[in-house]
C-alpha positions in Angstrom: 0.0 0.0 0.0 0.8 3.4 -0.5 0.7 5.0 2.8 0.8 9.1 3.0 0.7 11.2 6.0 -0.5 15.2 5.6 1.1 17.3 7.8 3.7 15.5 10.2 3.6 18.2 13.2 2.5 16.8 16.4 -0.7 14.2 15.7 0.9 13.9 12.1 4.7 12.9 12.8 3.5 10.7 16.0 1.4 8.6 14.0 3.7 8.8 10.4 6.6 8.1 12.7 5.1 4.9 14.2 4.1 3.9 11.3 7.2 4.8 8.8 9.4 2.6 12.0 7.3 -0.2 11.2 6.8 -0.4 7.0 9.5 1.5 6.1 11.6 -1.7 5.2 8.9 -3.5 4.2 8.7 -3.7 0.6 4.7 -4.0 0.2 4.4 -0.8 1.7 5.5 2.8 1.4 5.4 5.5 3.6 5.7 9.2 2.3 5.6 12.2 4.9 4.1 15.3 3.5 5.4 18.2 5.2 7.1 21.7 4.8 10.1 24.1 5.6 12.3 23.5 8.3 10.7 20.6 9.6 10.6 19.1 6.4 14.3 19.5 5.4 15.0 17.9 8.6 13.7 14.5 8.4 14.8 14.6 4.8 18.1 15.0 6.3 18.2 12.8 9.5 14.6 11.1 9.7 12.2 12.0 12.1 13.1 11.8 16.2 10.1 10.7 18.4 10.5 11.3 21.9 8.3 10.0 24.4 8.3 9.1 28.2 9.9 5.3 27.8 12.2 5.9 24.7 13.1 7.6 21.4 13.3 6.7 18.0 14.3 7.7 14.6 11.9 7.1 12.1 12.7 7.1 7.9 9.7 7.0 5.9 10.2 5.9 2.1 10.0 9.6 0.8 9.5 12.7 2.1 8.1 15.8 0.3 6.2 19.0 -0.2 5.3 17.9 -4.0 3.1 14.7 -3.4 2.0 15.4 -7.0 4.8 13.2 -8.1 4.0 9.9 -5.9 0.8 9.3 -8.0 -2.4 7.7 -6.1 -2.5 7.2 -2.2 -4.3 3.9 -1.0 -4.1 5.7 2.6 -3.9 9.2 3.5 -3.7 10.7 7.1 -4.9 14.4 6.5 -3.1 15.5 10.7 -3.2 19.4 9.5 -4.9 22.3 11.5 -8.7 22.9 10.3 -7.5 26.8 9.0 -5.0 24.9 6.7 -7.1 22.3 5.6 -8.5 23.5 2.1 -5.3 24.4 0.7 -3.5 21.1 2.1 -6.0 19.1 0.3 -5.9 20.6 -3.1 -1.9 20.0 -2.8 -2.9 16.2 -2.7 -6.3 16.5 -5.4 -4.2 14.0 -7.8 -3.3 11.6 -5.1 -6.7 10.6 -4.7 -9.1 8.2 -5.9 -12.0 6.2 -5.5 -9.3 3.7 -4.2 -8.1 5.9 -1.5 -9.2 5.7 2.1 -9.4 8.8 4.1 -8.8 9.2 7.9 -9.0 12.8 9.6 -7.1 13.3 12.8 -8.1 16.8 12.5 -9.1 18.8 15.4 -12.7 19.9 15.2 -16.3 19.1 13.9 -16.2 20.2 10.3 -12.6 18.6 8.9 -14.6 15.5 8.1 -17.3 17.3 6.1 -15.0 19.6 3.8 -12.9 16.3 3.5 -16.1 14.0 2.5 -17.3 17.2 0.1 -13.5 17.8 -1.6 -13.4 13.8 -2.2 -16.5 12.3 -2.7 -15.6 9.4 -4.9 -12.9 8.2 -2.0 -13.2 6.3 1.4 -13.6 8.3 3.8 -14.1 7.7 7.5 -14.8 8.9 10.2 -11.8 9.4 13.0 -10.5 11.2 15.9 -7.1 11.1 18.5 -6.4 12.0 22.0 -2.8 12.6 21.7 -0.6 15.3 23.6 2.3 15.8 21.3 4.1 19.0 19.3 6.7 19.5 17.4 9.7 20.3 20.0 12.3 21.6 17.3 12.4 20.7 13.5 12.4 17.0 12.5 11.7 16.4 16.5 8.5 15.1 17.3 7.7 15.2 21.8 4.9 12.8 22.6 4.3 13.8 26.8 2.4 10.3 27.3 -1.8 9.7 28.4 -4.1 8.8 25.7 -3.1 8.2 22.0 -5.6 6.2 20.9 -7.2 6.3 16.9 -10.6 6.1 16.8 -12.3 5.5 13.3 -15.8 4.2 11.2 -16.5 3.6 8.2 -19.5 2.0 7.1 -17.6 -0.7 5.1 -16.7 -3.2 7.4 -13.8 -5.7 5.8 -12.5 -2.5 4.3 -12.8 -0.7 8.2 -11.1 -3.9 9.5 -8.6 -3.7 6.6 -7.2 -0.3 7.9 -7.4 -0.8 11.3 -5.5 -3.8 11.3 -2.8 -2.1 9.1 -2.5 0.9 12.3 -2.7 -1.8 14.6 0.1 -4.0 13.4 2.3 -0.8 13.7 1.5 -0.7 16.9 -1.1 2.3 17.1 -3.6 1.7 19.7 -6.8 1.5 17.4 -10.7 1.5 18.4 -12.7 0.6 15.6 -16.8 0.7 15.7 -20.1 1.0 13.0 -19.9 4.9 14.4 -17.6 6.7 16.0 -19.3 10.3 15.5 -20.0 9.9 18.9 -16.5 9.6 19.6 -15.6 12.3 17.7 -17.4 14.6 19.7 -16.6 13.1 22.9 -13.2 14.2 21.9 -14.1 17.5 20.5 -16.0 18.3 23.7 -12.9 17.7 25.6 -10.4 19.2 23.2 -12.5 22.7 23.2 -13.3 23.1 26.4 -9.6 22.4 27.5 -8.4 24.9 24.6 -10.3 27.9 25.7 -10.0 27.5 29.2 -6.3 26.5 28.9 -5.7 29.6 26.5 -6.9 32.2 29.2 -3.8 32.3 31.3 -1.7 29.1 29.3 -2.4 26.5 32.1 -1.6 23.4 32.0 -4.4 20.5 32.7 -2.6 19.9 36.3 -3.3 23.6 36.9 -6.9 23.3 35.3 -7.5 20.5 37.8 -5.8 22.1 40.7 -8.5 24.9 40.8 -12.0 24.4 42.0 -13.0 28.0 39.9 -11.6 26.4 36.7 -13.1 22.9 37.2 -16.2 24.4 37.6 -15.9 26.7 34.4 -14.4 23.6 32.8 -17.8 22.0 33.9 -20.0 24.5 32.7 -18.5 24.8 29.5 -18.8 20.9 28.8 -22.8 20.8 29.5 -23.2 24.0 27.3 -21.1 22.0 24.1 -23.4 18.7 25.0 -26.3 20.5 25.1 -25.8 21.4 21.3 -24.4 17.7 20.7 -27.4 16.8 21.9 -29.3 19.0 19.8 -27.6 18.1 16.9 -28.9 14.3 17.0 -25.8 13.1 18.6 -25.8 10.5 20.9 -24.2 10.8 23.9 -24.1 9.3 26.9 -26.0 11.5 30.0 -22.7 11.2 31.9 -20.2 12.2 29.5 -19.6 15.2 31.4 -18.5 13.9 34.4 -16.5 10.7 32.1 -14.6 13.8 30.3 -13.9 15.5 33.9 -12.2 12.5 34.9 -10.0 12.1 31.7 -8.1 15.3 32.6 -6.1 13.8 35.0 -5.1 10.7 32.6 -2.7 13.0 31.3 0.2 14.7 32.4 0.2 17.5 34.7 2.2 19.2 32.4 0.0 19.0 29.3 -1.0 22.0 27.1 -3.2 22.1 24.1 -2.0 23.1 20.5 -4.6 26.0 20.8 -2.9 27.2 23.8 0.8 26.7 22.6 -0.4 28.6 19.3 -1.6 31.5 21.5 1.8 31.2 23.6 4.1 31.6 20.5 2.1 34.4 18.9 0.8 31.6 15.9 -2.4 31.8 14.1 -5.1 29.9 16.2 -7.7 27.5 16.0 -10.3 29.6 17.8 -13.2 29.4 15.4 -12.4 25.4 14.7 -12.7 25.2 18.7 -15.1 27.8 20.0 -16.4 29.9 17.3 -17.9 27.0 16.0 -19.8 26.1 19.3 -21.3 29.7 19.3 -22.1 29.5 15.7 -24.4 25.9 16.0 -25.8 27.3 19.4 -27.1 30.6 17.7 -28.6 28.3 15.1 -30.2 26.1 17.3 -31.2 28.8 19.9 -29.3 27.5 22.7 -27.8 29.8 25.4 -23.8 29.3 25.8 -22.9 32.2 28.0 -19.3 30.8 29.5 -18.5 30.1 25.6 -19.3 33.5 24.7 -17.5 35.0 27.6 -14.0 32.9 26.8 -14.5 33.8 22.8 -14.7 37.5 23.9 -11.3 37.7 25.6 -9.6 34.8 23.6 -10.8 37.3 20.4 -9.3 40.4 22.1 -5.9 38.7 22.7 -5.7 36.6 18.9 
């Protein structure tokens, strides 16, 4: 198979890294990293380092490249790129796909999957979400800070579902494969927006998030207000997720930060509408009242 990863920053390069270490050599499979600048000359140059809390490894994917024009049709494309980004990083691979081609987003974000399944409509694309607390430490270095890094993926093909997973799987990516993950996917989205805006106030970490019974609570109200349009929007959720996502904070290190916040941190473009705007947006649609949402956009707007 022709295996391609889009955008190896810190889901992307985890993922492509695990998988280059493991089918790299293999000669039924090729792995080609799709990446830019610094970063990219890097792993041309010495592979890609991934660093996590038991060990580190160099991984060496078959090619690496901003011009995936040249490696014809992907059988398997990882699209790992920030939702602002995502238009233009599809177009660069419009000629590597095909109705052969199986999609998996590991974007952050409700509406990757849509634009994805409306730019591609002949291809296979599924459904999929991560957990996974990693960034790009310095170019061609990818830090993984340990918890959660679990794929999570549908598609309503089964043997070709199976197919896939068992190809991540073998690599050694923890996989969790169902008829439906949209659940999942905003399980995770519920977490990974409420963490983001909270986190992006004063760049906490989740240990200091925790620590504070004013920020728990915030982090609490936040969460029903994003489930109450989930909800609304026909998706089913457990009544309990709330509580199930306030005890997933402390699965991951105390240290942890999301990409939102590090963006905001280095003075980078954010993902503010992908995280929050969006909630405000489907909550004006649908009528419902998401006051601590609004009050976080407000002063994450001011500062972006």
């Amino acid at each position: 198979m022709k295996i391609a990863i889009l955008g190896c920053g810190g889901v992307g390069g985890y993922y492509g890294g695990m998988l280059a270490r493991y089918y790299s050599a293999d000669s039924q499979n090729e792995i080609i990293f799709i990446a830019r600048g610094n970063h990219l000359e890097a792993i041309r140059v010495n592979g890609l380092k991934i660093c996590t809390p038991e060990s580190e490894f160099f991984a060496h994917p078959n090619a690496a490249t901003d011009v995936p024009a040249e490696f014809g049709v992907f059988d398997l494309l990882l699209v790992c790129v920030k939702t602002y980004d995502i238009t233009a990083a599809l177009e660069l691979v419009r000629s590597n796909v095909g109705a052969q081609t199986s999609i998996i987003p590991l974007v952050n974000g409700i509406e990757g999957f849509e634009i994805i399944r409306k730019k591609f409509p002949a291809a296979h694309v599924f459904c999929g979400c991560c957990y996974l607390n990693s960034f790009v430490e310095a170019p061609g270095v990818i830090k993984f800070r340990g918890g959660f890094a679990q794929v999570q993926l549908s598609y309503e093909n089964a043997e070709l579902q199976n197919k896939i997973s068992g190809l991540l799987s073998a690599a050694g990516i923890d996989v969790y494969a169902a008829a439906d993950c949209a659940d999942k996917v905003w399980e995770k989205f519920i977490f990974g927006s409420v963490l983001s805006g909270i986190g992006s106030l004063k760049n906490e970490s989740f240990g200091e998030i925790a620590a504070s019974p004013e920020r728990r609570q915030l982090t609490r109200a936040m969460m029903n207000e994003v489930y109450s349009v989930a909800i609304a929007k026909g998706i089913k959720l457990p009544a309990t997720i709330v509580e199930t996502l306030l005890s997933k904070i402390s699965t991951f290190p105390l240290e942890a930060r999301t990409s939102m916040q590090l963006d905001f941190t280095n003075g980078k473009r954010t993902e503010l509408e992908t995280f929050i705007g969006y909630v405000i947006r489907c909550a004006d649609e649908l009528k419902i009242e998401v006051p601590e949402y609004k009050k976080v956009y407000a002063t994450l707007s001011s500062n972006n």
